[in-house]
C-alpha positions in Angstrom: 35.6 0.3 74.8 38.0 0.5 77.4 39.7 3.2 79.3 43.3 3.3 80.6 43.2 5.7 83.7 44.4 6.3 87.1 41.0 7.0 89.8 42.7 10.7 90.5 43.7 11.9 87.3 40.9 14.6 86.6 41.0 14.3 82.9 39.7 10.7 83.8 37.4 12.1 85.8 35.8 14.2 82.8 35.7 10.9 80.6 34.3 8.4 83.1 31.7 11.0 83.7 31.1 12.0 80.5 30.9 8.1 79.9 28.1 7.8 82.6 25.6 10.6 81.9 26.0 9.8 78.2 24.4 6.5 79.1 27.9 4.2 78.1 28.8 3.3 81.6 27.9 -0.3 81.1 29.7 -0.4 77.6 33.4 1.3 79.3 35.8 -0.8 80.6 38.2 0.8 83.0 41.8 -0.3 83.4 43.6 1.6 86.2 47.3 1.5 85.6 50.5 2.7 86.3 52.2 5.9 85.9 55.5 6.6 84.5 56.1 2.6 84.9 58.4 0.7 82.1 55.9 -1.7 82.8 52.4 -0.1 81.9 50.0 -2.1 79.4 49.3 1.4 77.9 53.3 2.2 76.3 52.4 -1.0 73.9 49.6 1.3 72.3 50.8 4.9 73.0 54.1 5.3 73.4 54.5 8.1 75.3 52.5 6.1 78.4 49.5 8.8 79.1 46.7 8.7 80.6 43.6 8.8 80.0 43.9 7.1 77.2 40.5 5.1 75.3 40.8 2.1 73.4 38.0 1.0 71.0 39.4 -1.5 68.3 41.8 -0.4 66.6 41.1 2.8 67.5 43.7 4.2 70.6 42.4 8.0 71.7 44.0 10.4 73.9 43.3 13.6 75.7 40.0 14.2 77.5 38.3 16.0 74.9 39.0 14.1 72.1 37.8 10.9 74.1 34.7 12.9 75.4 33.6 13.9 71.7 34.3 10.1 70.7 32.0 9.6 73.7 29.3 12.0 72.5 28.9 10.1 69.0 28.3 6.9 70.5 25.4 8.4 72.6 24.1 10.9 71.1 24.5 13.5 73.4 26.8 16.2 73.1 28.5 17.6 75.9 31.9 19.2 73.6 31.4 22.7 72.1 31.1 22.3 68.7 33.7 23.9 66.1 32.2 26.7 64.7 30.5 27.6 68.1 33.8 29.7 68.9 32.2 31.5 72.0 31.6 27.6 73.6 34.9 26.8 72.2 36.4 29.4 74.2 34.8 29.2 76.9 35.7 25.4 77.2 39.4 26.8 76.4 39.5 28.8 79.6 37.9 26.2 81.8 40.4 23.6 80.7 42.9 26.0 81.4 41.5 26.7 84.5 42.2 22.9 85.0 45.6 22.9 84.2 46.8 25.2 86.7 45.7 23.5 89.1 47.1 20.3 88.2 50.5 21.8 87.6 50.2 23.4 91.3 48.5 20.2 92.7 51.9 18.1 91.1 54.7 20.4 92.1 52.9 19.9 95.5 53.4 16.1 95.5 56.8 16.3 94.9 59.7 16.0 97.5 60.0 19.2 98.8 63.6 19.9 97.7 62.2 18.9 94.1 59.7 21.9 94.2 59.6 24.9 92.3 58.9 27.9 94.5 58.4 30.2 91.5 55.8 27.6 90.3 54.1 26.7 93.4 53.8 30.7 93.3 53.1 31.1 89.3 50.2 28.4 90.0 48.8 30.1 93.1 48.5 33.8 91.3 47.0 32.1 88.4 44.0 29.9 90.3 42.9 32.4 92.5 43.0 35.0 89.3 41.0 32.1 87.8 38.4 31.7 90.9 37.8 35.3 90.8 36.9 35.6 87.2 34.8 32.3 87.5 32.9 33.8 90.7 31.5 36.9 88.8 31.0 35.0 85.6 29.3 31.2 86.6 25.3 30.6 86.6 24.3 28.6 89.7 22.1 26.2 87.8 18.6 25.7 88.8 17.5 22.0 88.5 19.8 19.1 87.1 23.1 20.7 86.1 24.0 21.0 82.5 26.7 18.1 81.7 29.2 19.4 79.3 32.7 19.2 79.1 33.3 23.4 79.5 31.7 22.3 83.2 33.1 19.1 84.1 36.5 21.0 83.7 35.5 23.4 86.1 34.1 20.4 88.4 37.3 18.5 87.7 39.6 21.9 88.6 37.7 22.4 91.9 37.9 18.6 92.9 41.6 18.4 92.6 41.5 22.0 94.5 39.8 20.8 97.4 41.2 17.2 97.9 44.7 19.1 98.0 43.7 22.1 99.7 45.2 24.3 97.7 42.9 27.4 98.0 41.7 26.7 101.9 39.7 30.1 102.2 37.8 29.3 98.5 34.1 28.7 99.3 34.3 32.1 102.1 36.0 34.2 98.9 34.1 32.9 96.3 30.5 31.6 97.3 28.9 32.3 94.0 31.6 29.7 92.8 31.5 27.2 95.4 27.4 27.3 95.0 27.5 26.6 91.7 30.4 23.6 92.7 27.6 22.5 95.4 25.0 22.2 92.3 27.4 19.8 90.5 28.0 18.0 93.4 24.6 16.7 93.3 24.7 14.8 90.1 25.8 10.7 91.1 28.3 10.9 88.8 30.6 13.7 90.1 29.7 13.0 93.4 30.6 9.5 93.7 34.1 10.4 91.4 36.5 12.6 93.5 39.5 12.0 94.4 40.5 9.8 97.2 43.1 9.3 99.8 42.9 5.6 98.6 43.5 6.3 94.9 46.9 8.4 95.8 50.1 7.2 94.7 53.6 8.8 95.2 53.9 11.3 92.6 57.7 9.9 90.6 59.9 11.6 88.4 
């Protein structure tokens, strides 16, 4: 199997993690290419160029959850709520949401700033902390090894990208059930040895 992805993209963060606590890490190859490039090794299998994006065969996957579910049948494990289960379905909906936002806010960021959006940059900043607060009152700080599942590695995800832009400076003082339940996750190898780096960042294009 292998694994088109840039090291920052948080959706490949989900996978490679998923990948690693499923026991796969070994069987994953990981292919970090370019974005928005004519040149990218990924437009020959997907056209439209996105990432992550999991090859296996003839078999070309894209979007985190799909890959992580794809994931969860060749281990065993499952870390995606199941259809059916519509209260983990939705729950996984918001987090992924929860996600989103952020990565708008942390793109519109990266751009020039005569290329930003001021009513998204504001949009995005209502909607995260709205997000944070509702996650504060309603997360379970886990007690022992934290729960891998893709409703939490969203979350994990979310709150990486946060921090490594400082979007939300004042987060962990606002919300410490929150960032003690993002402490928890921060213990397991995986996510902590997975967050974004200065190293990984590339100018953001149009």
């Amino acid at each position: 199997m292998k694994l088109y992805y840039t090291p920052n993209s948080p959706y490949a963060r989900i996978c490679r993690i998923t990948a690693i606590e499923g026991g796969l890490g070994d069987r994953l190859e990981l292919d970090w290419v370019g974005l928005r490039t004519p040149d990218s090794p990924v437009i020959s299998i997907s056209p439209l160029g996105r990432v992550p994006l999991l090859e296996d065969g003839d078999l070309v996957l894209s979007e985190a959850r799909h890959i992580c579910a794809y994931l969860d049948e060749k281990s065993g494990k499952r870390t995606v709520a199941r259809y059916g289960d519509w209260h983990a379905v939705a729950a996984e909906a918001q987090s992924l949401a929860f996600l989103d936002v952020v990565t708008v806010w942390s793109r519109e960021t990266r751009r020039q700033e005569e290329d930003r959006s001021k009513f998204m940059l504001d949009v995005a900043d209502i909607q995260v902390r709205r997000g944070l607060a509702h996650l504060n009152k309603t997360v379970t700080v886990p007690e022992g090894a934290p729960p891998i599942s893709f409703d939490a590695l969203c979350l994990v995800a979310g709150i990486g990208m946060m921090e490594f832009y400082e979007l939300v400076p004042d987060w962990r003082e606002t919300y410490p059930t929150l960032a003690a339940w993002s402490d928890a996750y921060d213990t397991v190898e995986s996510i902590a040895t997975s967050k974004p780096s200065q190293d990984a960042l590339r100018p953001l294009t149009r």
